[in-house]
FIZA-349787 format. One line per field, with one value per residue (C-alpha): x, y negated, z; residue in one letter; residue number from 1. Coordinates in steps of 0.05 Angstrom, whole numbers, plus 5000, padded with zeros to 4 digits. Layout:
residues N
x	X ...
y	Y ...
z	Z ...
res	A ...
n	NUM ...
end
This chain:
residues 425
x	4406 4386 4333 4307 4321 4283 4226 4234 4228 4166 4120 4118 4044 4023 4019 3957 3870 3851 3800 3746 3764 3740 3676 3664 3679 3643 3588 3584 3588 3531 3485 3506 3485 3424 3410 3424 3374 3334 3334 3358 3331 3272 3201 3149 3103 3115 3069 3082 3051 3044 3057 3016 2959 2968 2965 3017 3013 3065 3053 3059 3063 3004 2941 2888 2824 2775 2703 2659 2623 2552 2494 2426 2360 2318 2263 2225 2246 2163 2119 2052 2004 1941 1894 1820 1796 1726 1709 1654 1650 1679 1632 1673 1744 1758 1835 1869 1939 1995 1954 1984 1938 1936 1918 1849 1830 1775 1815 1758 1687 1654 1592 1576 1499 1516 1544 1495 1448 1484 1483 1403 1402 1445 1425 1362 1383 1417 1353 1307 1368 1364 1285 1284 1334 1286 1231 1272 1293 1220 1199 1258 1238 1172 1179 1234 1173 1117 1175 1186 1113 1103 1166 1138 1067 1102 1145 1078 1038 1096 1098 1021 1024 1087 1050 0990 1026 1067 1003 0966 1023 1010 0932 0939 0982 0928 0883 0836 0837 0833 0902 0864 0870 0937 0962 0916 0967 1041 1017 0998 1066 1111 1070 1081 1152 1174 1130 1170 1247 1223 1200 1257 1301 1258 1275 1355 1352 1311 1361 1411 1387 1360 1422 1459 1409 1407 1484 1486 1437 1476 1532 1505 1477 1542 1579 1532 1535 1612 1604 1557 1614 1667 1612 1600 1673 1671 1629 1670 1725 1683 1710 1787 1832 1904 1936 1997 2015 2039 2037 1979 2031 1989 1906 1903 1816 1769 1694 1650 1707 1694 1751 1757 1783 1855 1870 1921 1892 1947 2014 2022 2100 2120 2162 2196 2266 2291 2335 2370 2352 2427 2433 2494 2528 2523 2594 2591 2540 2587 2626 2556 2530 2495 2535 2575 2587 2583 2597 2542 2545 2476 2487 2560 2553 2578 2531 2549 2497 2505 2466 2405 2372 2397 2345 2378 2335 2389 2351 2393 2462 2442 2417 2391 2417 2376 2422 2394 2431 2473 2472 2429 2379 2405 2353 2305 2317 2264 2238 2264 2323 2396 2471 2525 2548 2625 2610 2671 2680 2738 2794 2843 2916 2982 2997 3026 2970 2950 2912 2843 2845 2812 2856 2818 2761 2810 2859 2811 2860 2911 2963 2989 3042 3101 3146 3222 3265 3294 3216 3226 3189 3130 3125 3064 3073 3017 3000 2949 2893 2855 2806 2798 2766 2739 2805 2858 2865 2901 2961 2984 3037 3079 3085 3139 3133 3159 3138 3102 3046 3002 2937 2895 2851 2898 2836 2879 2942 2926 2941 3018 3067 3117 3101 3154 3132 3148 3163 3144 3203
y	5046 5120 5107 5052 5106 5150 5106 5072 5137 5148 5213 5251 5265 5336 5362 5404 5396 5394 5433 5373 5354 5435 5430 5356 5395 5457 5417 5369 5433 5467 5400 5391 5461 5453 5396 5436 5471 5432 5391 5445 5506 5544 5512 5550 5587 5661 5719 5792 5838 5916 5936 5992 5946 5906 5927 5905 5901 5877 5824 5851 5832 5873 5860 5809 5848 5791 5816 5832 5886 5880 5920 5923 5951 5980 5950 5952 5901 5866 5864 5835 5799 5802 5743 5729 5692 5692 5697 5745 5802 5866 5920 5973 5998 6045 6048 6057 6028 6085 6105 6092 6052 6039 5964 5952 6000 5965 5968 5933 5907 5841 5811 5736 5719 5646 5660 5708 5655 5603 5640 5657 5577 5562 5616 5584 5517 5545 5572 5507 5471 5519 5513 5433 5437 5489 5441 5385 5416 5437 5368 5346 5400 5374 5298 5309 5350 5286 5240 5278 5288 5209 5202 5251 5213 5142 5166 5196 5124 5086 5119 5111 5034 5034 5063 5019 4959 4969 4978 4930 4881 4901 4896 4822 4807 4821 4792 4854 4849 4792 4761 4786 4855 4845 4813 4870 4926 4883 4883 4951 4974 4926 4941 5017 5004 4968 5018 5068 5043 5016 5098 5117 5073 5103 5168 5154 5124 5172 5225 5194 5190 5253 5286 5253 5270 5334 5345 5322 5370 5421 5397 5402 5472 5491 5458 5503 5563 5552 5546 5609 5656 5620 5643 5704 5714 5691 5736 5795 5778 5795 5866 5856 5903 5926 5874 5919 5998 6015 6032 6000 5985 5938 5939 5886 5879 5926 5945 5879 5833 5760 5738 5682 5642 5644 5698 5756 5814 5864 5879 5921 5954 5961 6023 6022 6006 5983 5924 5910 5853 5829 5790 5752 5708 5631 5627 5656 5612 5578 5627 5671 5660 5695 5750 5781 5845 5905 5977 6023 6095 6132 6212 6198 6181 6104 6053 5979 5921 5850 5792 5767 5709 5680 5641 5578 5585 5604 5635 5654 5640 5689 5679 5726 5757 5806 5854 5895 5963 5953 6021 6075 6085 6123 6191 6208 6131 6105 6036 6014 6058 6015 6029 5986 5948 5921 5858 5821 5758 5745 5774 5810 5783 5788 5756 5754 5803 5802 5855 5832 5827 5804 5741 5704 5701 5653 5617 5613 5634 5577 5603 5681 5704 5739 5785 5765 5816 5836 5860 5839 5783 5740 5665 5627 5603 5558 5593 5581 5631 5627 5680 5739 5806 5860 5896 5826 5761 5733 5685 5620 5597 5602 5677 5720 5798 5846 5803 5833 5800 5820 5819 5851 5792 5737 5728 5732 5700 5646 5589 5617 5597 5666 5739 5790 5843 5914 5977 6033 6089
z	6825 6820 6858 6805 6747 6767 6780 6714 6672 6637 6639 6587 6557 6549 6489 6461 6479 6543 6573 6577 6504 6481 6511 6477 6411 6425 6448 6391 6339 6372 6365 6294 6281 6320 6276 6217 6225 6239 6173 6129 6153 6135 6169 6126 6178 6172 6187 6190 6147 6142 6070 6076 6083 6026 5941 5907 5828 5782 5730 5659 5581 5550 5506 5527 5515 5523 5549 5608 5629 5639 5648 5595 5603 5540 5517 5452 5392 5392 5455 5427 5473 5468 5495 5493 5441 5477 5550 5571 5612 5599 5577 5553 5548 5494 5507 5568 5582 5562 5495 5421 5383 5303 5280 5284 5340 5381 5459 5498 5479 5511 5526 5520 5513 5514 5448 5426 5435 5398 5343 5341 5337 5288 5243 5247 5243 5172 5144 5160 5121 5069 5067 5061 5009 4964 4980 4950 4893 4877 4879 4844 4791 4791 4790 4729 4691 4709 4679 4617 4612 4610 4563 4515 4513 4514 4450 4415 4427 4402 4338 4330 4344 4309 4244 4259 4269 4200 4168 4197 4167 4092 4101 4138 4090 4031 4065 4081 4152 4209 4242 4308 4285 4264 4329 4369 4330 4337 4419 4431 4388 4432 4500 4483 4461 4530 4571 4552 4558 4637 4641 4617 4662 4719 4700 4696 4769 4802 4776 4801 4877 4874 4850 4909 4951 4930 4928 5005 5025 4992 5029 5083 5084 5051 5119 5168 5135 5138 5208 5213 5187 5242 5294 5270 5270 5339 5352 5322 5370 5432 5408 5424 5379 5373 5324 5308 5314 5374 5446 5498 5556 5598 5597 5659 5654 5682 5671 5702 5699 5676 5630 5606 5541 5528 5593 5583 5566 5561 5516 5459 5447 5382 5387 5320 5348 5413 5441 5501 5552 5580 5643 5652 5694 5676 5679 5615 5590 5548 5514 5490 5423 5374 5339 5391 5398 5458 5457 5507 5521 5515 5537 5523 5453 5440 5405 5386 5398 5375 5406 5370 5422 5483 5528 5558 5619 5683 5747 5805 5772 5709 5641 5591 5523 5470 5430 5379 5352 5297 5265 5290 5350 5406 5413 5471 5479 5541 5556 5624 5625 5629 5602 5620 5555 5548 5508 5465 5479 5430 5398 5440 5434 5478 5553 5624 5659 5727 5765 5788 5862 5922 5929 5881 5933 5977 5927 5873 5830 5845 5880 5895 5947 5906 5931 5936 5895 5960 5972 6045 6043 6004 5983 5963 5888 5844 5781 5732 5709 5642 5622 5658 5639 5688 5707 5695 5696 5641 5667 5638 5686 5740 5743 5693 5672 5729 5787 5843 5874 5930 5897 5955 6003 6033 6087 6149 6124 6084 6119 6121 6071 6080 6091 6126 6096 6149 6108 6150 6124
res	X X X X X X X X X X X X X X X X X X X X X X X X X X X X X X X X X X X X X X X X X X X X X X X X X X X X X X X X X X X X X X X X X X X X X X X X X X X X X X X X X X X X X X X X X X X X X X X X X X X X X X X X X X X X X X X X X X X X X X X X X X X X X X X X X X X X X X X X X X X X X X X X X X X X X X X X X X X X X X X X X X X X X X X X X X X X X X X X X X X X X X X X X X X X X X X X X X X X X X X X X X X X X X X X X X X X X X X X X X X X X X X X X X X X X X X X X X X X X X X X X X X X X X X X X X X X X X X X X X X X X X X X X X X X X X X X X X X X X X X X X X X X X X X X X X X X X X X X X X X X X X X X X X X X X X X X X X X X X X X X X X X X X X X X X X X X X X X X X X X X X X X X X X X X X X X X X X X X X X X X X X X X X X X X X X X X X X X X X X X X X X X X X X X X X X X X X X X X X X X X X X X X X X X X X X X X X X X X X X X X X X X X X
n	1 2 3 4 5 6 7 8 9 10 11 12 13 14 15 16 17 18 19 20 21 22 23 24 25 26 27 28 29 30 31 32 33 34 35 36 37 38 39 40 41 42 43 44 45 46 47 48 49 50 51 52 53 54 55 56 57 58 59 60 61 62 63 64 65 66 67 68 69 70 71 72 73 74 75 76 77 78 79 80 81 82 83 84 85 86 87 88 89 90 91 92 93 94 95 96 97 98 99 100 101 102 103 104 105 106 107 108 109 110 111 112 113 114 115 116 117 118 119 120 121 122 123 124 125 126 127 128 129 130 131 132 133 134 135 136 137 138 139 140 141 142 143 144 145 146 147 148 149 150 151 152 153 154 155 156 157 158 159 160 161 162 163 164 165 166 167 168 169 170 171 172 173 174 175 176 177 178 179 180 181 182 183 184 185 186 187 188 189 190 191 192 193 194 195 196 197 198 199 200 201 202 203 204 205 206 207 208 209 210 211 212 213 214 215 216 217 218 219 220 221 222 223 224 225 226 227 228 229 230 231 232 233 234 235 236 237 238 239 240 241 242 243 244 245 246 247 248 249 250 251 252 253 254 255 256 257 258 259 260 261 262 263 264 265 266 267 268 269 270 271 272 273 274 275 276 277 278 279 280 281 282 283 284 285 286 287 288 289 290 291 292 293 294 295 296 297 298 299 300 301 302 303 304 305 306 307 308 309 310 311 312 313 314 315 316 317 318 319 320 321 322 323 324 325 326 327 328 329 330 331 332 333 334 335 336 337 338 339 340 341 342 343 344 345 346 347 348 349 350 351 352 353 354 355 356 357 358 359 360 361 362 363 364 365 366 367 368 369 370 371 372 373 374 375 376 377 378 379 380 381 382 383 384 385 386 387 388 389 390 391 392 393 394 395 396 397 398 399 400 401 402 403 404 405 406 407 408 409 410 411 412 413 414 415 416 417 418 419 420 421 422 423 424 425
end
């Protein structure tokens, strides 16, 4: 019976985790935390950077001052051009390039014997129009006299046979003379009477057709004398002269040369003032009109210039401005010589600034890497830029006032999403 106690007893379980169950629970805690970090933990690619080679500028809340900085070269306010209104050769020059001329100063003569010759002919084509047109009149003058003549004689018979006939009438009637007669005297009075209203008629038409005729001519001759002064004038210009007062900058002829019509002879500067030709860049294009203003330092004395003309045409990513001075003419001012010119684009008014950097070369201005508080390490962030003025960019989101920001090129570390910035201490 003992025997079947003891082997009905049961064994008692220990109590507590056995050595295979704490490496099942180690093991499972290390592959949850492997997973961990896995899905939770930080995957941005990192890169280490030397702080020493980077420039580091804080954002701030300042004044916007909207404008660029460009650079103008003087030039005077008219350049005149002068062309040939003829073509020729050149005979003489009277000027050389570099001299100040006064208006009407003959710069270079011409010679043109095609035109010379033209105008032998149609001077004499003027005087034989002028010639026929006396030899008209004077038969004009003369066939008006033969008709008045003839009036004058027609008027004098018709009052004789007029008379004669009225007489006649009172004698036939008493009987002392023959019907004959009296018929003879009525004839002669009408013939005379109709004889002299068909010369008259005569005379009206003829005076007509000569007039016209007459006024045509004139006309005429009037039309090629007209024509005479244009080539004489013509022939005046074959002596070009300064239009303006001024200074001769180009002469671009010399002695022998054939020029012809319409070819540029030279320039003429008209120095009373002076304006500045302002090249740009076209992605300003939009935001230039007339009226603006820039400030330009001549021997350290500042002048302002506003813009006058802008020429639409844009060559190699630049357009250009002209901008006149506003108040007073810098002295010993010289064509050709330049000043850099700080034009306003618009008002200035508070922002979030940005130090201009070379990051903007990579992100295009759409993202920066900001430092953490901690300053141990920097995170790409998307901002947005507006306008931007030689030293900052002017920032419309996604940075705040005391941020720092590596502002310096991002060319070897762009493609990484988190600096680790190294302080060397």
């Amino acid at each position: 019976m003992d025997g079947m106690d003891g082997m009905d007893r049961k064994l008692e379980k220990k109590k507590g985790l056995t050595r295979k169950m704490i490496w099942y629970i180690l093991f499972g805690a290390l592959m949850v935390t492997v997973l961990g970090i896995i899905i939770f933990g930080d995957k941005s690619s990192k890169y280490n950077l030397d702080v020493s080679r980077i420039t580091i500028e804080e954002v701030k809340q300042d004044v916007f001052q909207d404008y660029i900085t460009v650079q103008g070269t003087v030039e005077p306010i008219t350049t005149i051009y002068l062309d040939a209104v003829e073509g020729g050769r050149v005979e003489e020059i009277l000027i050389e390039e570099g001299n100040m001329v006064k208006k009407g100063d003959v710069i270079l003569r011409i010679t043109n014997d095609n035109l010379l010759l033209e105008i032998t002919n149609g001077e004499a084509g003027v005087v034989r129009a002028i010639n026929e047109l006396r030899t008209v009149q004077l038969t004009m003058d003369q066939t008006r006299v033969r008709y008045k003549q003839q009036i004058i004689e027609l008027e004098t018979q018709v009052t004789q046979t007029k008379r004669q006939f009225e007489n006649n009438k009172i004698l036939y009637e008493q009987n002392h003379i023959s019907r004959e007669v009296f018929d003879q005297s009525r004839e002669n009075y009408n013939s005379n009477r109709q004889l002299l209203a068909l010369v008259k008629e005569n005379y009206r038409n003829d005076s007509i057709t000569q007039s016209i005729q007459l006024s045509s001519m004139e006309s005429s001759v009037g039309s090629m004398e007209k024509s005479m002064r244009i080539i004489r004038r013509r022939l005046d210009n074959l002596n070009i002269k300064a239009t303006v007062d001024g200074e001769l900058a180009t002469l671009n002829p010399e002695i022998g040369e054939v020029i012809t019509y319409g070819s540029r002879v030279g320039t003429i500067n008209v120095l009373d003032s002076y304006k500045l030709r302002v090249d740009i860049d076209e992605h300003y294009i939009a935001r230039i009109q007339r009226g603006l203003y820039g400030e330009c330092d001549f021997a350290s004395t500042p002048y302002t210039g506003v813009i006058t003309k802008i020429y639409p045409e844009v060559q190699n990513g630049r357009f250009a401005v002209d901008m006149v001075f506003t108040d007073q003419v810098p002295e010993q001012i010289r064509i050709g010589q330049t000043s850099r010119i700080r034009l306003q684009l618009g008002e200035s008014q508070q922002g979030i600034l940005l130090t201009k950097g070379g990051f903007y070369q990579t992100t295009g201005g759409q993202w920066v890497f900001v430092l953490d508080p901690s300053e141990e390490f920097a995170v790409k962030r998307d901002i947005t830029i507006g306008r931007q003025n030689p030293r900052y960019y002017e920032v419309l989101g996604g940075l705040e006032p005391g941020e720092k920001v590596i502002v310096s090129s991002y060319q070897n570390y762009a493609d990484h999403d988190k600096l680790i910035l190294k302080h060397n201490r």
